[in-house]
PDBQT receptor file of N, H, CA, C and O in Angstrom, charges set to zero:
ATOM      1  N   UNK A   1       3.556   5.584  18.014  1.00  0.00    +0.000 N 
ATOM      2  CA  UNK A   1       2.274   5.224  17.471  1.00  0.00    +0.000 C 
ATOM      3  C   UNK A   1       2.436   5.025  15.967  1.00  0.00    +0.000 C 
ATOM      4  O   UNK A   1       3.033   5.877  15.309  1.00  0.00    +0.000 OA
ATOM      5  N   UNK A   2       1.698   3.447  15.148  1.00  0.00    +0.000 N 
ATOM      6  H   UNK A   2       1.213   2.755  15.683  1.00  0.00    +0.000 HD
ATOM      7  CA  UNK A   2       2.197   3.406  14.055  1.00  0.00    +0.000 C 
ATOM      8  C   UNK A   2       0.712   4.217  13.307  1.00  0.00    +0.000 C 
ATOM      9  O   UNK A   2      -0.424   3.961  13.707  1.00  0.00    +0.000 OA
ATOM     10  N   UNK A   3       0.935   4.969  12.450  1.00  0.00    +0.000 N 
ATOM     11  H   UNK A   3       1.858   5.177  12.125  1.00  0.00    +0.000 HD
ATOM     12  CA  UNK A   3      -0.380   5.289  11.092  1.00  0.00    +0.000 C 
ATOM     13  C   UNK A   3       0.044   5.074  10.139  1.00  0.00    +0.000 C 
ATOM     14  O   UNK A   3       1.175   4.994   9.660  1.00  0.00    +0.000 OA
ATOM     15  N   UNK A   4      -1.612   4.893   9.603  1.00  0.00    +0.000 N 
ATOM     16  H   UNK A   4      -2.531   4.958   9.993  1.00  0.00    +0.000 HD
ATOM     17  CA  UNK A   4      -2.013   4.582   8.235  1.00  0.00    +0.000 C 
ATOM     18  C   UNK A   4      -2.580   5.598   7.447  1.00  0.00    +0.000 C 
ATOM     19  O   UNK A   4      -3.703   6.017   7.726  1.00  0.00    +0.000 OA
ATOM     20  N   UNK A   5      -1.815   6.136   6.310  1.00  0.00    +0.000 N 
ATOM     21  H   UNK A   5      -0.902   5.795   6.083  1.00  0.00    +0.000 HD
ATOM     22  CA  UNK A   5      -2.564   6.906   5.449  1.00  0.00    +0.000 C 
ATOM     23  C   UNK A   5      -3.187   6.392   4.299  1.00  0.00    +0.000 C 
ATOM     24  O   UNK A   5      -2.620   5.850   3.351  1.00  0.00    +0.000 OA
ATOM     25  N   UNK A   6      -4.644   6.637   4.473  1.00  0.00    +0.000 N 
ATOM     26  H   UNK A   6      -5.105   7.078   5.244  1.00  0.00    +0.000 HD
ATOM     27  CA  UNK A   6      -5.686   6.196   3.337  1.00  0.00    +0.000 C 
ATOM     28  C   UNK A   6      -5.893   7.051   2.164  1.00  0.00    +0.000 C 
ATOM     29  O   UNK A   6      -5.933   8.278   2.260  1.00  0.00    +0.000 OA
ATOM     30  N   UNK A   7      -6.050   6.310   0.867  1.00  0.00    +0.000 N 
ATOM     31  H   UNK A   7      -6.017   5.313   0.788  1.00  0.00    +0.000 HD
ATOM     32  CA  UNK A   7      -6.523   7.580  -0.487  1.00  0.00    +0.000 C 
ATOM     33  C   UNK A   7      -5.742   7.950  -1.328  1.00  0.00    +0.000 C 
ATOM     34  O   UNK A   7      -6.117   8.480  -2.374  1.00  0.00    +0.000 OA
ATOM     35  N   UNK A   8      -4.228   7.690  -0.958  1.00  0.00    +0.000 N 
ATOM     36  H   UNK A   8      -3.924   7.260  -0.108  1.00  0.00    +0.000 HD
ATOM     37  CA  UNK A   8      -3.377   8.262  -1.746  1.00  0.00    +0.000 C 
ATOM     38  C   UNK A   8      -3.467   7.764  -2.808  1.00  0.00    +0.000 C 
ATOM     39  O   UNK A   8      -3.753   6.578  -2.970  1.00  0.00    +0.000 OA
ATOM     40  N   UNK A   9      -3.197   8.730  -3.890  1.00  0.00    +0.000 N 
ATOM     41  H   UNK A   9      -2.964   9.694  -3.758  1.00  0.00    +0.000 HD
ATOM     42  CA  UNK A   9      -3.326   8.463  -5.366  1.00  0.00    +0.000 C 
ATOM     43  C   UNK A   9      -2.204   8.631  -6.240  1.00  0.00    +0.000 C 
ATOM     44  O   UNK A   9      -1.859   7.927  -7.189  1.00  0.00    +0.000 OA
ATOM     45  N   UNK A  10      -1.668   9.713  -5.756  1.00  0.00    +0.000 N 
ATOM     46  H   UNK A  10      -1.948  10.285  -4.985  1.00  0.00    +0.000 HD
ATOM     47  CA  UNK A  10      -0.133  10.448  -6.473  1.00  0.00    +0.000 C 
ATOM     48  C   UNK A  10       0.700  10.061  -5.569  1.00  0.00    +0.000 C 
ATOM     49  O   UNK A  10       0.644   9.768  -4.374  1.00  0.00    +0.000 OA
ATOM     50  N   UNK A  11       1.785  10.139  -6.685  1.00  0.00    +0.000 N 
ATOM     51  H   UNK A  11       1.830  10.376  -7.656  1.00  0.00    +0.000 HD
ATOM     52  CA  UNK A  11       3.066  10.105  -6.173  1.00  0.00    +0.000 C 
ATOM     53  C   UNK A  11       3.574  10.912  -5.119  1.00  0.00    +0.000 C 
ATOM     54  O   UNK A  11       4.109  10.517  -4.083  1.00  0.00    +0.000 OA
ATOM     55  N   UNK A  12       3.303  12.373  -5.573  1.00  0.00    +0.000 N 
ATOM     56  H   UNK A  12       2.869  12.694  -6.414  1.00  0.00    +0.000 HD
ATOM     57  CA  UNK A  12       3.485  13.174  -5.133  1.00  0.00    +0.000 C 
ATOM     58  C   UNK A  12       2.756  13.451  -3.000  1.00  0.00    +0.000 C 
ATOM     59  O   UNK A  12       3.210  13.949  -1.970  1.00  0.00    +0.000 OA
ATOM     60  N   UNK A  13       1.795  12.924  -3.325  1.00  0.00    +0.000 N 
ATOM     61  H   UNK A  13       1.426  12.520  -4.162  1.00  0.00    +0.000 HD
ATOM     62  CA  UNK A  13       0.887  12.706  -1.747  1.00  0.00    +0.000 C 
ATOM     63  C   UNK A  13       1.928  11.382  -1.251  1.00  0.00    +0.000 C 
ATOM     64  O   UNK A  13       2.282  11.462  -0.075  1.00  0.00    +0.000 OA
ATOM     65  N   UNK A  14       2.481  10.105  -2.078  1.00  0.00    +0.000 N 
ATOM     66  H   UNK A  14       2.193  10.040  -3.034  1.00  0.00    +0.000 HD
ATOM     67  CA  UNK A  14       3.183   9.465  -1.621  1.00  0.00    +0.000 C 
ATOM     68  C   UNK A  14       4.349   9.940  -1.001  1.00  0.00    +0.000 C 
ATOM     69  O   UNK A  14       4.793   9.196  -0.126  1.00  0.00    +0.000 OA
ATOM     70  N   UNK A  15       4.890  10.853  -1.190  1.00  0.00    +0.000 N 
ATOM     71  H   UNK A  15       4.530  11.458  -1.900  1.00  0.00    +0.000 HD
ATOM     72  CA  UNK A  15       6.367  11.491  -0.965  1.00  0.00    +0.000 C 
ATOM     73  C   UNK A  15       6.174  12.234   0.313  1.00  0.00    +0.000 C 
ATOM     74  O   UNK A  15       6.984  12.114   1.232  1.00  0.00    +0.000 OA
ATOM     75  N   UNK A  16       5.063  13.044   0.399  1.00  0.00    +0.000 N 
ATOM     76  H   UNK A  16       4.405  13.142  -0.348  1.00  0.00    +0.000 HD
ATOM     77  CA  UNK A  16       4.431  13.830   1.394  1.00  0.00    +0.000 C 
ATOM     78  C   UNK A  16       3.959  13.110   2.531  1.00  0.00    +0.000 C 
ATOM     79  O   UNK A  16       4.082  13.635   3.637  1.00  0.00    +0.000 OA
ATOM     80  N   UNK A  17       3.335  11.763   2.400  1.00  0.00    +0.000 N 
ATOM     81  H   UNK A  17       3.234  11.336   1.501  1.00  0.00    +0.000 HD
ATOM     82  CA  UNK A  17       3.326  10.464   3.353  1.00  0.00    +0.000 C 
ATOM     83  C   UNK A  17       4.662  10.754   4.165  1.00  0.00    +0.000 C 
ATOM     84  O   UNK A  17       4.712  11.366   5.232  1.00  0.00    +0.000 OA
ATOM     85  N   UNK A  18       5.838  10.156   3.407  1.00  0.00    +0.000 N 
ATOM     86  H   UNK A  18       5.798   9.659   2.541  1.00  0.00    +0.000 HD
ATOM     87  CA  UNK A  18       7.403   9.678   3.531  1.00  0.00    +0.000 C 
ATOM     88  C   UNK A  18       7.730  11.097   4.460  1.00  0.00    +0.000 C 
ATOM     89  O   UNK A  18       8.160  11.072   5.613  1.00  0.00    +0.000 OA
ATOM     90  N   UNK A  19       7.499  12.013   3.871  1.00  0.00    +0.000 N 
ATOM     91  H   UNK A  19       7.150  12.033   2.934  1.00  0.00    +0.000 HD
ATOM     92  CA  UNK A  19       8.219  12.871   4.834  1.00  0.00    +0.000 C 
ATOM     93  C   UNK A  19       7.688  13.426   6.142  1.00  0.00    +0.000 C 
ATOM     94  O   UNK A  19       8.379  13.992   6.989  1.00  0.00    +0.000 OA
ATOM     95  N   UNK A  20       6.388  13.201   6.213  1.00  0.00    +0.000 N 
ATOM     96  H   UNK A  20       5.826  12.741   5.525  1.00  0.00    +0.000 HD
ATOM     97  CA  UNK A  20       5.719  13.577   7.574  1.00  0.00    +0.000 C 
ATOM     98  C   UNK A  20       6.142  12.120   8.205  1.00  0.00    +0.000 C 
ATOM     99  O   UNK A  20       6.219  12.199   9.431  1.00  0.00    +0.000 OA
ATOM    100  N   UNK A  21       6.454  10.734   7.664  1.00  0.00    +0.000 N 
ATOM    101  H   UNK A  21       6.391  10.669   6.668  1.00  0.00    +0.000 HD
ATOM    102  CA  UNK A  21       7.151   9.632   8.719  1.00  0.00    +0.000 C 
ATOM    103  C   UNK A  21       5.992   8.697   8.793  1.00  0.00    +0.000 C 
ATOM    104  O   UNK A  21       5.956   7.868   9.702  1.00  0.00    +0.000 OA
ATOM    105  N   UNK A  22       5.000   8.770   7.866  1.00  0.00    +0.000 N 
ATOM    106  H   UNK A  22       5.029   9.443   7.127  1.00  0.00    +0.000 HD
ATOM    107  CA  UNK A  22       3.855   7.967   8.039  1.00  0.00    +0.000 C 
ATOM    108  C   UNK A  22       4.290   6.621   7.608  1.00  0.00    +0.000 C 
ATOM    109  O   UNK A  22       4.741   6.418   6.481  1.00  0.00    +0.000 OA
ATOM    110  N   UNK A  23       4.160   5.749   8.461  1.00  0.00    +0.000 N 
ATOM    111  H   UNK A  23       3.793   5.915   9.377  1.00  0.00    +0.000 HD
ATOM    112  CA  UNK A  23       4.889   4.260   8.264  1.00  0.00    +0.000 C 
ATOM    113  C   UNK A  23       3.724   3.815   6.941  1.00  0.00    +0.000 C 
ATOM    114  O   UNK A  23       3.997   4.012   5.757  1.00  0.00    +0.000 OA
ATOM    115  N   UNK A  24       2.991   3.467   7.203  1.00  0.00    +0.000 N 
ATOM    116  H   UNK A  24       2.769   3.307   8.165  1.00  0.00    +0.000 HD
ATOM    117  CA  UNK A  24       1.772   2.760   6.184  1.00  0.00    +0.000 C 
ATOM    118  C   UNK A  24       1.045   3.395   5.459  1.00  0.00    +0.000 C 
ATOM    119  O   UNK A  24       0.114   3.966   6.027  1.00  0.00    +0.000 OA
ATOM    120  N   UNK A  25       1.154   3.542   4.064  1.00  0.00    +0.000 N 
ATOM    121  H   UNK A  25       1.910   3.078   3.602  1.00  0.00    +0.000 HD
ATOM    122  CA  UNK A  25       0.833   4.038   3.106  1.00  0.00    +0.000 C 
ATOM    123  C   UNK A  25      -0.286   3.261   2.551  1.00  0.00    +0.000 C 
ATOM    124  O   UNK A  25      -0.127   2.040   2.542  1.00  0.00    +0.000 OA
ATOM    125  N   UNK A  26      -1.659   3.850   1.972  1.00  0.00    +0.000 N 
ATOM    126  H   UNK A  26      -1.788   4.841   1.979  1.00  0.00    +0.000 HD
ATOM    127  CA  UNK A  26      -2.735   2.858   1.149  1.00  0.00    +0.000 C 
ATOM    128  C   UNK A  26      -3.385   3.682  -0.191  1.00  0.00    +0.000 C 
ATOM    129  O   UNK A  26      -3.125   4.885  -0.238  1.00  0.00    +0.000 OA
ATOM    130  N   UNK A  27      -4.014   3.245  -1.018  1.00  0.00    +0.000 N 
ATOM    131  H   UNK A  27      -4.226   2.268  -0.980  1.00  0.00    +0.000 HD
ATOM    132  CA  UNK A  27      -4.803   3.705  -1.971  1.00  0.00    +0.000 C 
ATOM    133  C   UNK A  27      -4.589   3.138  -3.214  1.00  0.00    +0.000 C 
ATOM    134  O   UNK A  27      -3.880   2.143  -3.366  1.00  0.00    +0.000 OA
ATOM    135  N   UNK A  28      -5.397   3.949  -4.483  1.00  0.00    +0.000 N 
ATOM    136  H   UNK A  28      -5.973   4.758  -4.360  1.00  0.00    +0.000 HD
ATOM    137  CA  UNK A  28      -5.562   3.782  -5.676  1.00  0.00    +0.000 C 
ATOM    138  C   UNK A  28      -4.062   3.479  -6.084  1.00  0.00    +0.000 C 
ATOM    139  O   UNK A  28      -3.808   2.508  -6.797  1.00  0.00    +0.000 OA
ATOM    140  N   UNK A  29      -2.806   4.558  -5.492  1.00  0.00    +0.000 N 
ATOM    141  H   UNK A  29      -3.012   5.346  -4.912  1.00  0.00    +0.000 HD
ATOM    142  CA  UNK A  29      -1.935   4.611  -5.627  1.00  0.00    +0.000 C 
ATOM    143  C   UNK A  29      -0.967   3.202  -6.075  1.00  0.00    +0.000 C 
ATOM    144  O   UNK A  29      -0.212   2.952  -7.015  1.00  0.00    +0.000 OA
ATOM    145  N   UNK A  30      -1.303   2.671  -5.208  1.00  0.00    +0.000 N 
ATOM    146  H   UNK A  30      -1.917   2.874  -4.445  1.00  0.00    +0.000 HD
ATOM    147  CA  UNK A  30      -0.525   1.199  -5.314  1.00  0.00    +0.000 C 
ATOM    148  C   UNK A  30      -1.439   0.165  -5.875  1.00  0.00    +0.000 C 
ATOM    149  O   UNK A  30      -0.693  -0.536  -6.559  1.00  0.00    +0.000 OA
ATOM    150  N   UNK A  31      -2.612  -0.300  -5.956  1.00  0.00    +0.000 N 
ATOM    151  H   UNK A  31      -3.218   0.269  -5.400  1.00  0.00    +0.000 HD
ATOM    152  CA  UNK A  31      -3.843  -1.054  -6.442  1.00  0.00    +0.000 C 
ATOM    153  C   UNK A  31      -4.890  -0.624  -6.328  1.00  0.00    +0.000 C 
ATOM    154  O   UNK A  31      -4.883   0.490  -5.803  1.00  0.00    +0.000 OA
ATOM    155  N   UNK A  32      -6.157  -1.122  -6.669  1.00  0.00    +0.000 N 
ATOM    156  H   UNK A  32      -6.163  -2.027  -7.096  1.00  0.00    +0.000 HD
ATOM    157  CA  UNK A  32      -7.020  -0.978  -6.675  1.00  0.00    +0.000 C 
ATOM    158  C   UNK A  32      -7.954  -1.861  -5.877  1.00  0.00    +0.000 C 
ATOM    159  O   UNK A  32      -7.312  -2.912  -5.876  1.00  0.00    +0.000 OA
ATOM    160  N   UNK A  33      -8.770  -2.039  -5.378  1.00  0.00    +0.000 N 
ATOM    161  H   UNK A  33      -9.292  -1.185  -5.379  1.00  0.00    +0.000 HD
ATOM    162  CA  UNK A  33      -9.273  -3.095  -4.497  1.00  0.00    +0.000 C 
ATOM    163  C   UNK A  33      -9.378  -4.451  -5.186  1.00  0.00    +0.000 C 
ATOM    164  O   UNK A  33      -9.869  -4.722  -6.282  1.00  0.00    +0.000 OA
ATOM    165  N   UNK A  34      -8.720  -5.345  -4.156  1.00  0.00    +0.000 N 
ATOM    166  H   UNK A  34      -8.322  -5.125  -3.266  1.00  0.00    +0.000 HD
ATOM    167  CA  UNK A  34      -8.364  -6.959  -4.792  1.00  0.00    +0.000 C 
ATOM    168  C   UNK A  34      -9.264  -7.450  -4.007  1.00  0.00    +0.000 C 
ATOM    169  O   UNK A  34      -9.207  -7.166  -2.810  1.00  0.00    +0.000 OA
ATOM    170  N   UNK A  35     -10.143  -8.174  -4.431  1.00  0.00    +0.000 N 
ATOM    171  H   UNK A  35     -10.188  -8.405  -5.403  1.00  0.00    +0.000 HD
ATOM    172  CA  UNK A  35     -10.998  -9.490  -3.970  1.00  0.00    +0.000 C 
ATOM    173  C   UNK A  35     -10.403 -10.780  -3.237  1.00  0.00    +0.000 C 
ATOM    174  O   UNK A  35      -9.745 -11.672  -3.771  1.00  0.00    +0.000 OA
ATOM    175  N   UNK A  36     -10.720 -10.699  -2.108  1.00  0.00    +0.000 N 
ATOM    176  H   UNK A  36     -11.255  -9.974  -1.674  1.00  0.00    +0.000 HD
ATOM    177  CA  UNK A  36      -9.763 -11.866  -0.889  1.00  0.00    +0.000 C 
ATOM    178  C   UNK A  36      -9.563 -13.042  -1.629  1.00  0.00    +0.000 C 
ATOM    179  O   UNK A  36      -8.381 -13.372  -1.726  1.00  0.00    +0.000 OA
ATOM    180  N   UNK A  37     -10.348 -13.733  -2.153  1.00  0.00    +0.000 N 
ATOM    181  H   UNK A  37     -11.308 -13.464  -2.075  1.00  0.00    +0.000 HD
ATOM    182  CA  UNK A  37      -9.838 -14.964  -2.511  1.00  0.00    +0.000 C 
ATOM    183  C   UNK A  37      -8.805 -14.511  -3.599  1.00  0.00    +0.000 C 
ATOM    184  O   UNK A  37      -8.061 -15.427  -3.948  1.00  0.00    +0.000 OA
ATOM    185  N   UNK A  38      -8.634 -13.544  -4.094  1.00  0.00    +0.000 N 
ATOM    186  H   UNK A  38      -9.239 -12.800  -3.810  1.00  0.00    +0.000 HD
ATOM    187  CA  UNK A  38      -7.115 -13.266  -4.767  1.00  0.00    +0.000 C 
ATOM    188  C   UNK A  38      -5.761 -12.648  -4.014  1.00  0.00    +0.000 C 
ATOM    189  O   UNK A  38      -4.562 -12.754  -4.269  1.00  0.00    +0.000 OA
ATOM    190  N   UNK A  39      -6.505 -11.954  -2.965  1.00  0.00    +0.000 N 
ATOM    191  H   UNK A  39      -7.480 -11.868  -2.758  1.00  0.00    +0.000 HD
ATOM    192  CA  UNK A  39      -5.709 -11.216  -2.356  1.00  0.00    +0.000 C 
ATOM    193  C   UNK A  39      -3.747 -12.586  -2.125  1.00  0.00    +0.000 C 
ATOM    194  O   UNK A  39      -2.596 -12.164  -2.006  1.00  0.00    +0.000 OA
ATOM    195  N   UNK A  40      -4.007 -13.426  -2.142  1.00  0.00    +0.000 N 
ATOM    196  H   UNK A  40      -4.941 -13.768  -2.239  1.00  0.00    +0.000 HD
ATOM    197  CA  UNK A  40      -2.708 -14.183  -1.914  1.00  0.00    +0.000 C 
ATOM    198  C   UNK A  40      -1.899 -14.070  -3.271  1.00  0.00    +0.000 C 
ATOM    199  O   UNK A  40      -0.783 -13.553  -3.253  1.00  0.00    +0.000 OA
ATOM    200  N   UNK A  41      -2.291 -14.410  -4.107  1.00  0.00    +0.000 N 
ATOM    201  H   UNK A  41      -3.198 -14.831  -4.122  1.00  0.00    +0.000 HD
ATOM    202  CA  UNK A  41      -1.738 -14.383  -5.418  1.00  0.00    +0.000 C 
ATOM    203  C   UNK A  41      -1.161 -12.879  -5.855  1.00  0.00    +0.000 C 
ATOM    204  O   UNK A  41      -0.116 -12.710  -6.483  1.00  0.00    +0.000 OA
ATOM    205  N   UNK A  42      -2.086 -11.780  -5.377  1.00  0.00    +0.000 N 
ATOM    206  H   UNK A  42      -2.935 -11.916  -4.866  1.00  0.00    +0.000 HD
ATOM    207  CA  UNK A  42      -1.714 -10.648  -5.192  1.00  0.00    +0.000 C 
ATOM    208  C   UNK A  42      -0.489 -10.139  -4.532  1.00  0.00    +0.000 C 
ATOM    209  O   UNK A  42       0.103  -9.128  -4.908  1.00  0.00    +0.000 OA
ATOM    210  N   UNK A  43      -0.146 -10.858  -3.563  1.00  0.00    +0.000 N 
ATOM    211  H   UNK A  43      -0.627 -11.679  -3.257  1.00  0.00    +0.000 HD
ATOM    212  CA  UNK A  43       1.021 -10.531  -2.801  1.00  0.00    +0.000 C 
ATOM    213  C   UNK A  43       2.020 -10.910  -3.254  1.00  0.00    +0.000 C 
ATOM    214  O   UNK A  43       2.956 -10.136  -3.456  1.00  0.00    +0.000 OA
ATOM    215  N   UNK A  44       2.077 -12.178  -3.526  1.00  0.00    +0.000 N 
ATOM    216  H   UNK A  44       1.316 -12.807  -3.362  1.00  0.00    +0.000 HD
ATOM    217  CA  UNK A  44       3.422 -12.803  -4.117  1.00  0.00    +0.000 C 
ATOM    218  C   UNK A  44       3.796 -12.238  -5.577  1.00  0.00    +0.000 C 
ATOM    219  O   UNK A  44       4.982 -12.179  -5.901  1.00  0.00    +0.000 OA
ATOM    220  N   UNK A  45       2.746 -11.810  -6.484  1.00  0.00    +0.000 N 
ATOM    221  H   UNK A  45       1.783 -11.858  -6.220  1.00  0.00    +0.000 HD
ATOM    222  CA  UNK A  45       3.479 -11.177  -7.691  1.00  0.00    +0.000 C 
ATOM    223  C   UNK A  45       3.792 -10.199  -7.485  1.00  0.00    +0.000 C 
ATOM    224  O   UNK A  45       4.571  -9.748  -8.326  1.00  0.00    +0.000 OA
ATOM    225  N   UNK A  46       3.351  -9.064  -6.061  1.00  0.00    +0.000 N 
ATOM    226  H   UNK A  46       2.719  -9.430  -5.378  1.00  0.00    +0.000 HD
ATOM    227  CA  UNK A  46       3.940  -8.051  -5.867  1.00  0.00    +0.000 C 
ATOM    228  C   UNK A  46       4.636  -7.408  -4.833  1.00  0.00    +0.000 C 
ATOM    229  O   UNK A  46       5.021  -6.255  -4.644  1.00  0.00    +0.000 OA
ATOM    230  N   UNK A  47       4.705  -8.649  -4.106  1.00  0.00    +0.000 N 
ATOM    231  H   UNK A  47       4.392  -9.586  -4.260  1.00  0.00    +0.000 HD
ATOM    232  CA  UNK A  47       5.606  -8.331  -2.357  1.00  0.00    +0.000 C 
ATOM    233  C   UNK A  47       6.851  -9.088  -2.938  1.00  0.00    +0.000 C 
ATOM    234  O   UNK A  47       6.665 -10.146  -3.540  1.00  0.00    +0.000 OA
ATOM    235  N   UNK A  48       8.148  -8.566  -2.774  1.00  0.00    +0.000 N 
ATOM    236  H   UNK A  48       8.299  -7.707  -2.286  1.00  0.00    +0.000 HD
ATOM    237  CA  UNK A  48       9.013  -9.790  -1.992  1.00  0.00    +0.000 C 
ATOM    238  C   UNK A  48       9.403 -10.473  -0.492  1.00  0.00    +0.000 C 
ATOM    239  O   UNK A  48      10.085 -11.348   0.041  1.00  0.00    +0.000 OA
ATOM    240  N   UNK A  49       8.615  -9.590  -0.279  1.00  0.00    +0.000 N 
ATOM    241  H   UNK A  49       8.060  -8.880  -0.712  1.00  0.00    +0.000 HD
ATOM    242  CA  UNK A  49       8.806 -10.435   1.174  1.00  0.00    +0.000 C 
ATOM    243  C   UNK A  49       7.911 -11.117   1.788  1.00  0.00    +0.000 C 
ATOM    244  O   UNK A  49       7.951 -11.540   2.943  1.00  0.00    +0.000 OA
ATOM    245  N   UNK A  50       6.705 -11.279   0.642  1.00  0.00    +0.000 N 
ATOM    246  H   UNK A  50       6.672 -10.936  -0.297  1.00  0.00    +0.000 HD
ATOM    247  CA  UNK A  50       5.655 -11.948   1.364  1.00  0.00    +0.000 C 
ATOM    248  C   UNK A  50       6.062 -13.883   1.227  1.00  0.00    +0.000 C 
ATOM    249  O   UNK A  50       6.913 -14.461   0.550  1.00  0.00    +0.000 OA
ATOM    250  N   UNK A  51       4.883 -14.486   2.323  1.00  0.00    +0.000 N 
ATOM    251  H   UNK A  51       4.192 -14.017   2.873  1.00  0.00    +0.000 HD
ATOM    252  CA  UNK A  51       5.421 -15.737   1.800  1.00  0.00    +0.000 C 
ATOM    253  C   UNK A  51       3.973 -16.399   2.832  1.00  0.00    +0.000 C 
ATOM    254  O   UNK A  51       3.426 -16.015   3.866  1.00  0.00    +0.000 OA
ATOM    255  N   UNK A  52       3.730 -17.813   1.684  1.00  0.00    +0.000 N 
ATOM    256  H   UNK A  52       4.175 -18.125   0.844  1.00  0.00    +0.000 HD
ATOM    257  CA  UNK A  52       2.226 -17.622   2.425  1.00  0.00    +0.000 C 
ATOM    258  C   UNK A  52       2.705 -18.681   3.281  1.00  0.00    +0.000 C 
ATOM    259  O   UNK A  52       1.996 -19.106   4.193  1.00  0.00    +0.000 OA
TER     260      UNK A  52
């Protein structure tokens, strides 16, 4: 079963994600909420593996 952990803010809750094996990580932590019609532009300056 894949989960998603919501909220994370710290690093530290990030690490704690990683070691309980939680595949998908979300929150303040990494951005802040992006507005869809940006959300593409968003990815590519900060994914490399994205590709539209």
């Amino acid at each position: 079963m894949s989960m998603v952990s919501e909220g994370i803010e710290t690093k530290e809750q990030v690490k704690a994600m990683e070691e309980m094996g939680v595949e998908y990580i979300q929150g303040f932590y990494f951005s802040r909420p992006v507005p869809e019609d940006s959300f593409p532009e968003f990815l590519m300056k900060n994914n490399k593996g994205y590709k539209q």
